[in-house]
C-alpha positions, 0 to 999 in steps of 0.5 A, a space after each residue: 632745926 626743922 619746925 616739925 609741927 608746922 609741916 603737920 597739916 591742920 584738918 578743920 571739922 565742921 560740924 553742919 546740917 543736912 540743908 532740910 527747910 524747918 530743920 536749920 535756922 529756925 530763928 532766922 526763918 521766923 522772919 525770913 521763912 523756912 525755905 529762905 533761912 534754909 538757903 541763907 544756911 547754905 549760903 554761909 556753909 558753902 563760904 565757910 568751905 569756901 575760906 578754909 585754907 587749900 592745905 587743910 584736911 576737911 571733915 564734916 560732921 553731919 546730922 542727920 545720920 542717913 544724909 551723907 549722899 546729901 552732904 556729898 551732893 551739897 558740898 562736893 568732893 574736899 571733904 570727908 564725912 562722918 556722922 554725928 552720935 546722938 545727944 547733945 553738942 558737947 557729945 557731938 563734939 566729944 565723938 568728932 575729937 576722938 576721931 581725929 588722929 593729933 599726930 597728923 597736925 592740929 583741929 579747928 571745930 567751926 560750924 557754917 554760922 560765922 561768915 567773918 571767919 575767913 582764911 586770915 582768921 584760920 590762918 592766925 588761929 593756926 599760928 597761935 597754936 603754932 607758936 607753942 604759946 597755947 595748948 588751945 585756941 577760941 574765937 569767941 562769938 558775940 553772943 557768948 560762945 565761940 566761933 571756933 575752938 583749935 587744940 594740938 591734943 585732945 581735951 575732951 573735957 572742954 566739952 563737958 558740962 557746958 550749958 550749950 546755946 547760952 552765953 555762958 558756954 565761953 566763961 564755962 569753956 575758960 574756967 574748965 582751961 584753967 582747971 585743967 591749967 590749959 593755956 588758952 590763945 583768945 582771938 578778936 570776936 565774932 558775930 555768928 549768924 541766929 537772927 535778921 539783924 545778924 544776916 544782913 550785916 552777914 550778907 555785906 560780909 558775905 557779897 565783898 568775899 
């Protein structure tokens, strides 16, 4: 018989900023200043776009609202865009969730901080939902987050009470899967990118792509 679910396309949602200088990587720019931390955004999106396998739908999700034409001059034509709600990410990410259409394939969240997250990444956290063995897939961050969260149906519920832009959120994110007896596929961690040590190791990775 026909593995229906693996015929079905995934669609990645990013979830980026408008590239405004003061308004993203504001850690990095500490050191690097804002205009530099604004290209270094840039220079990790565009990658990120750039691994995202070519039979997966794209969405962004930006914010600010009133920046599409800017997004769609940055990042071109493959995606589509829709504009983030107001509030906290959990809310972001709850609002984007309820705009996928699940019969169409599987959801991966990423956002355009992890240049470790290549096309064999994606591709893998593809197969551990293809397999049947998961109703949900992470790649952790270093840091205590995630990277990546991919499901096959909507689980609004991992995005709720989380203490966002802590190291608490991955452990919070596994207590909620196992409340809502969730089976969850855990892949190899990553380091995303917040401060100076993390972008120059992230530019080795970023100059062998």
């Amino acid at each position: 018989m026909t593995n229906h679910r693996k015929e079905q396309a995934a669609t990645a949602a990013l979830m980026l900023k408008a590239p405004v200088p003061g308004r993203v990587k504001t850690r990095l720019a500490v050191d690097l200043g804002a205009a530099e931390a604004c290209a270094a955004y840039q220079r990790l999106a565009e990658h990120q776009m750039a691994q995202i396998p070519r039979d997966w739908r794209v969405v962004v999700h930006f914010d600010p609202p009133g920046a599409e034409a800017a997004m769609r001059d940055w990042l071109g034509a493959r995606a589509s865009f829709r504009p983030q709600v107001s509030g906290d990410l959990g809310a972001r990410l709850t609002a984007a969730l309820a705009d996928h259409d699940f019969s169409a394939g599987p959801l991966f969240f990423l956002g355009g901080d992890c240049p470790y997250l290549d096309a064999g990444a994606l591709a893998r956290a593809r197969e551990a939902l293809d397999a049947g063995c998961a109703d949900v897939v992470l790649v952790p961050a270093l840091d205590g987050g995630y990277v990546l969260i991919g499901m096959r149906r909507p689980h609004p519920a991992l995005f709720a009470g989380m203490d966002w832009s802590t190291d608490r959120v991955l452990r919070q994110t596994l207590e909620q899967a196992a409340r809502l007896d969730l089976r969850v596929a855990r892949l190899d961690p990553m380091e995303d990118v917040d401060d100076l040590p993390s972008w120059q190791r992230a530019q080795r990775q970023l100059n062998r792509s």
